[in-house]
N, C-alpha and C positions, 0 to 999 in steps of 0.2 A: 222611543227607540233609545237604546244605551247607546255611550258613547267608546270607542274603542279605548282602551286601556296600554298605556305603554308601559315595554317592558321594565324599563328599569324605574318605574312608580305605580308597577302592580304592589295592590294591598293585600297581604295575607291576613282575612277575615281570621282564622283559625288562631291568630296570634295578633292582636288589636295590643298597640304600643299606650299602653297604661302611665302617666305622671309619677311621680313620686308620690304624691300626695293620695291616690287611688289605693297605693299598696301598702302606704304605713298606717297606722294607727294614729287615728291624728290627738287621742290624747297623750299620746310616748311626745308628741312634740308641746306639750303645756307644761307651767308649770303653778299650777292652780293646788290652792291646800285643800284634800277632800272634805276639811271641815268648812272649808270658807262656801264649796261647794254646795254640800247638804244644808247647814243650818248658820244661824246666823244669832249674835251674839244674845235677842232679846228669845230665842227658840223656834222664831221663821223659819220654815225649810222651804225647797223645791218642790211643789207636787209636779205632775205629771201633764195637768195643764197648763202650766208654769210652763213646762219644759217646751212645749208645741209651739210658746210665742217666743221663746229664745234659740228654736231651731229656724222659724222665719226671721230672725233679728240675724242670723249668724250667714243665712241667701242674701237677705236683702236688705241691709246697712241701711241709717236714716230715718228709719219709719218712724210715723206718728203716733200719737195715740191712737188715733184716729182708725188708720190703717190695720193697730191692734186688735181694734176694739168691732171689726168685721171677722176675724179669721175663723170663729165659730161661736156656735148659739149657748146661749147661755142654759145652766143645767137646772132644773128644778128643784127647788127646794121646798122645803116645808111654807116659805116666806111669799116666794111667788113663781109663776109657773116658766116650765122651760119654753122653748122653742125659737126662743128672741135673740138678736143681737144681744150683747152686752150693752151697757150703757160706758156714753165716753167717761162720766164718773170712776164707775166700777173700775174699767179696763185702767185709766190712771194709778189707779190703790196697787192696783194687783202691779203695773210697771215700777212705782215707785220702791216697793218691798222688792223686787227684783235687781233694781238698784242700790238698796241699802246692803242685800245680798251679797252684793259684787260681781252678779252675774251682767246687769247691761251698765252701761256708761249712755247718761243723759249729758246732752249738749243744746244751747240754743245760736243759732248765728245772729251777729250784732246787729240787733233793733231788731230783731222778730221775736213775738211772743210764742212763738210754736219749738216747742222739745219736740227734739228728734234723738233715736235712741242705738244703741249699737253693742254689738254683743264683747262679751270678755272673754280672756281664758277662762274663767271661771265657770262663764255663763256657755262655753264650747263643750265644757268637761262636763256641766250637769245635764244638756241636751242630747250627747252623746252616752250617757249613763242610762237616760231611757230609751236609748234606743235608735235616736234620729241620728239620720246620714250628716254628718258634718265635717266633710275633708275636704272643705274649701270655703272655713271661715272668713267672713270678710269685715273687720276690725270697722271704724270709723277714727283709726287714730291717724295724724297725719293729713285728715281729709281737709281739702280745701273746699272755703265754706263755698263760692261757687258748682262744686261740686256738688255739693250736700244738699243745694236747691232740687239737684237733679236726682239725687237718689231717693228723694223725697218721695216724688210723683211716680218714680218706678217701682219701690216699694208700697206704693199707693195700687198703682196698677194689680200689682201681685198679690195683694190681700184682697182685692175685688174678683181678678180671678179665683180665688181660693173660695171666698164665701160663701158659706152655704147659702145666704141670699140670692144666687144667683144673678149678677148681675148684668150678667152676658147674655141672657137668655134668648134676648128679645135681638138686640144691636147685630151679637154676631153666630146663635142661633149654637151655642154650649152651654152645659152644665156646668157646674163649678167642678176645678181638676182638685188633685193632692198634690202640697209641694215640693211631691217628688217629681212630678210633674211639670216642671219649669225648671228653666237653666237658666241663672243670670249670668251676663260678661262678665264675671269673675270665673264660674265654671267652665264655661266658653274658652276663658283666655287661659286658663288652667290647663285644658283637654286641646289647645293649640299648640302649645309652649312644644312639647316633644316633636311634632310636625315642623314645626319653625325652626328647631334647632337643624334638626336634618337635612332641609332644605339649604341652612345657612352651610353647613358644611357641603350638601352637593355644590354649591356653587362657589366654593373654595378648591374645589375639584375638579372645575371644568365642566359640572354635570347640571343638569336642568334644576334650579333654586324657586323655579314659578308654583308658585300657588295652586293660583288655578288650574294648573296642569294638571299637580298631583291631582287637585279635589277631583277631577274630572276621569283620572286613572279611576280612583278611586270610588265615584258616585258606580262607574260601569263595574268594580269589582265586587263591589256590595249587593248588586242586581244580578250579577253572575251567581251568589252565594246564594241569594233568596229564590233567584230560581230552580239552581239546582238543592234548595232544601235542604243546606247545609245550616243557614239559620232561616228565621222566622222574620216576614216582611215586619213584624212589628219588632225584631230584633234588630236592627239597623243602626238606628241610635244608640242604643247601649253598645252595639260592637265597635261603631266609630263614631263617636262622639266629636272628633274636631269637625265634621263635617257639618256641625251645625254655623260654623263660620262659614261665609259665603264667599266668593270670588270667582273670577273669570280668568283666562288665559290672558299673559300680555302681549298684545299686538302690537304694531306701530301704526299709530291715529286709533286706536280705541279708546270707547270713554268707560270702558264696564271697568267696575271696581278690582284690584286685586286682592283685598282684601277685608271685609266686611262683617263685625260683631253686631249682631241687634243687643235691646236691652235688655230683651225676656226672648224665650224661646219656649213654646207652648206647645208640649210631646203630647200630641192624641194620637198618638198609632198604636197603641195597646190595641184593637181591633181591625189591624190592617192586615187587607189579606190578601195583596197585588202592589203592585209598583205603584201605584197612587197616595203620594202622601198625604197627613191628614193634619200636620206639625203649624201651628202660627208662628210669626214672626213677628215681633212688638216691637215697636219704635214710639220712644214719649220724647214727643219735640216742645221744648220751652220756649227756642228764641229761631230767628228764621235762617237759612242756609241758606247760599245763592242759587240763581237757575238751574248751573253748573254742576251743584253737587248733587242736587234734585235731579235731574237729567240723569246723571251717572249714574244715582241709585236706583233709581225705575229702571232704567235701560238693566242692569242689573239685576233688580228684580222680576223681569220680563223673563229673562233667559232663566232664572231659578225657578221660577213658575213652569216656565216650556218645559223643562228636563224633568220636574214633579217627581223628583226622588226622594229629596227632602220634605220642602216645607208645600202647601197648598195655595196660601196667603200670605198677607201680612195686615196689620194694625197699625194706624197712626193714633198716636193718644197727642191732643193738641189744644189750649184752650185760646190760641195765637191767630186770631183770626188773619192777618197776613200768611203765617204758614199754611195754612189749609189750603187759602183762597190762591198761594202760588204752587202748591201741591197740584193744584185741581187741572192748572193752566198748565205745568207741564208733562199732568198726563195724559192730555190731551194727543198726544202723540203716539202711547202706547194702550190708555183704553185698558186698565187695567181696574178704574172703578167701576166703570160701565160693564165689567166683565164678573165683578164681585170678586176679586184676586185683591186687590187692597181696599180696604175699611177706611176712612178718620172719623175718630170719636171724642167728643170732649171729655174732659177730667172732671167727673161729677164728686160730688160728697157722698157720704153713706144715707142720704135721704134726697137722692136725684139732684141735685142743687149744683149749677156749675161753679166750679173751683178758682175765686177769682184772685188776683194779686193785689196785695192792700200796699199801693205805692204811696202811702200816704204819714207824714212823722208823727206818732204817738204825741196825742196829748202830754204838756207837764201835768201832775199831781194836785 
């Protein structure tokens, strides 16, 4: 059942409030030399399969070799035959030339032996030359290395989904997507930003500044549009995209969140032909949150599950066995695993192996 729509945060589907970044040309904002671009001083250039690992380095900031070295099968040659992952070898060669390029920026955080890699202007402007969507680059410069833990395992995530391997097959019963197909919280917060501005001014005005109000106008305006045929149930998300942010109306004594980005957001409604979303919701937990925030976000993801306009599910990616095991305990109130609405799945490798933390000080030499 839709929910009614208020007047003054009805959504005009026919006219979907676009970012700045949607409408320019995001190489007008580089300033990368098309030589540094194409080729590189020893006659290296970019191919094209070059370009498809520097259009996921520019989603999803951090990634490993690792997580490269899944994104697709290797091409046959005369030497040996196609249809395999790369090797994590190979896939290094090929990042390192991409870095002597100018296109990505290698970094390691102090005392770990794992590079993690991040796109440049350079590496924006030759991804965007073949072709791939990239108006919401996301640098790795600035990043704090705590941080960078986390976009590890999300860019980990993302390349699993993506893999022709299929790794999903079995756990959460999908094929592997395109990554056009995934929206990471930088796209998310990108496709929020004009919503959040608005709101900031309604409430500068005396007028309703809630979230979830709008989202709620909103989810009913979008159902109004798909019913009367104006767009396509699986046009939804392309037409309003901040709705992939989650939140609830704010009440007094509510715990539902007002405001809620996952880490990935996984668009399968390219086949959607009713109000029934088909969208995942990705969450990769490192370290545990209390009862409290647990509580708030199930309770949360309850009512976003109820409403099933967006998302269907969600995914916990966790290798924390306190997290799961306090996950488990307060969903016991909502019955949302029991129901198959939320997953948790651990952080495997690219050959099934759980993904474990080496807390331990590097031998000296």
């Amino acid at each position: 059942m839709g929910l009614p729509i208020p007047d003054q945060l009805a959504v005009q589907l026919d006219e979907p409030v676009l970012p700045e970044a949607v409408i320019s040309n995001p190489v007008d904002q580089l300033e990368a030399r098309p030589k540094a671009i194409a080729r590189g001083a020893t006659g290296a250039r970019i191919t094209e399969k070059n370009a498809e690992l520097l259009a996921f380095a520019a989603a999803f900031p951090g990634a490993t070799t690792e997580a490269f070295s899944v994104l697709n099968n290797r091409e046959a040659t005369r030497f040996a035959a196609g249809g395999e992952l790369p090797t994590i070898g190979g896939t290094e060669k090929r990042l390192e030339k991409l870095v002597k390029l100018g296109a990505l920026r290698k970094t390691r955080r102090p005392g770990s032996t794992v590079a993690q890699y991040g796109i440049t202007k350079a590496g924006v402007a030759a991804a965007y030359s073949f072709g791939h969507d990239v108006n919401y680059p996301d640098p790795i410069d600035d990043t704090a290395f705590r941080t960078l833990v986390h976009y590890r395992f999300i860019a980990h995530v993302a390349a699993q989904l993506i893999s022709p391997k299929g790794f999903f097959r079995n756990s959460l019963g999908i094929e592997p997507v395109s990554l056009g197909q995934l929206r990471s919280e930088k796209m998310m917060r990108a496709t929020f930003d004009p919503v959040r501005r608005k709101l900031k001014e309604n409430a500068e005005s005396g007028k309703s500044g809630d979230f979830g109000r709008w989202r709620d106008g909103a989810l009913s305006g979008a159902e109004r549009a798909a019913n009367e045929r104006r767009i396509g149930w699986s046009d939804i998300v392309e037409a309003q995209p901040a709705l992939l942010t989650i939140g609830a109306p704010q009440r007094e004594g509510t715990k539902l969140k007002a405001i809620h980005q996952p880490d990935i957001a996984v668009i399968l409604d390219g086949s959607r032909t009713d109000r029934s979303a088909k969208n995942i919701l990705v969450e990769v937990e490192l370290s545990k949150k209390s009862w409290t925030d647990y509580d708030s976000i199930l309770a949360t993801l309850k009512r976003e599950f109820d409403l099933g306009t967006m998302y269907e599910r969600a995914v916990y990616f966790t290798n924390n066995n306190e997290v799961s095991n306090l996950i488990r305990r307060v969903d016991a109130s909502y019955g949302l695993i029991g129901s198959g609405k939320l997953t948790i799945l651990p952080l495997l490798d690219r050959n099934g192996n759980r993904i474990e933390k080496n807390n331990r000080v590097p031998r000296e030499n």
